[in-house]
N, C-alpha and C positions, 0 to 999 in steps of 0.2 A: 251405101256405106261398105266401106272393105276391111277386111278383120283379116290376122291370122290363126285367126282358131276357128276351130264349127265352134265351140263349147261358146266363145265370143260372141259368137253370134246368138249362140237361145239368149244368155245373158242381156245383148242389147234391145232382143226383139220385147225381153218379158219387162225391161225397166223402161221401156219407153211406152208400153200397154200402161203401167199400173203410173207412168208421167200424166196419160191420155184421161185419165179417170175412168177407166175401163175397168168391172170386172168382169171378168171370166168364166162361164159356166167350168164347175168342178175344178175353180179357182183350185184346193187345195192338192188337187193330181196336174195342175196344169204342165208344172215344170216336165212330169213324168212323160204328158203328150208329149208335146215339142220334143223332149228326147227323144223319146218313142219312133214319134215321125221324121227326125231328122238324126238321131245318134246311132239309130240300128242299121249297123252295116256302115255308119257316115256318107260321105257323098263324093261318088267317085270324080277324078279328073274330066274336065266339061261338061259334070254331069247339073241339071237342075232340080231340085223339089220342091214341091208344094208343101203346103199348112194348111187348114184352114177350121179355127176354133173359134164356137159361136161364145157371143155376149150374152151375160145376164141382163148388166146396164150399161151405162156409157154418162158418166158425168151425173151421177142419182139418178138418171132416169129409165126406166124399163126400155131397151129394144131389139129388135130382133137384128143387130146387124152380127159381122163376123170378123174375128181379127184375119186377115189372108198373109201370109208370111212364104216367100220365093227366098230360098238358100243355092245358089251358084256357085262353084266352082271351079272356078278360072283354070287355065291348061299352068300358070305359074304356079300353083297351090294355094292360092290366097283366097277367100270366101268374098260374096258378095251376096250382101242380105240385103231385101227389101221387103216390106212391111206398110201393111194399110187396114184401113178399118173401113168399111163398107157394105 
């Protein structure tokens, strides 16, 4: 998915988690990681980062998996987010 905002991209990564039936370990800081991890400093030209924020549950049920989230960069300025549960 390619966005023209980083801000876009937490936005899509966190509605399509809470689509997923996923919640979040420290759900209530979550948005704050993802900033955190992705808004400090932003992400320079060609540059890529990582996420990677563990689950409480995933659809009611207790597990140990983790949301993994990659924010790109592209040399045009345009973001490219990818997002998985795993």
């Amino acid at each position: 998915m390619f966005k023209q905002y980083l801000q876009q991209c937490i936005d899509h990564v966190l509605a399509e988690c809470h689509a997923a039936g996923a919640v979040l370990e420290h759900d209530d800081n979550l948005q704050n990681g993802v900033e955190r991890t992705f808004g400090i400093g932003g992400v320079a030209y060609g540059e890529v980062k990582e996420g990677h924020f563990p689950l409480l549950s995933l659809k009611g049920k207790a597990t140990k998996k983790y949301l993994h989230v990659i924010i790109t960069r592209l040399e045009t300025g345009t973001y490219e987010v990818v997002s998985y549960i795993l």
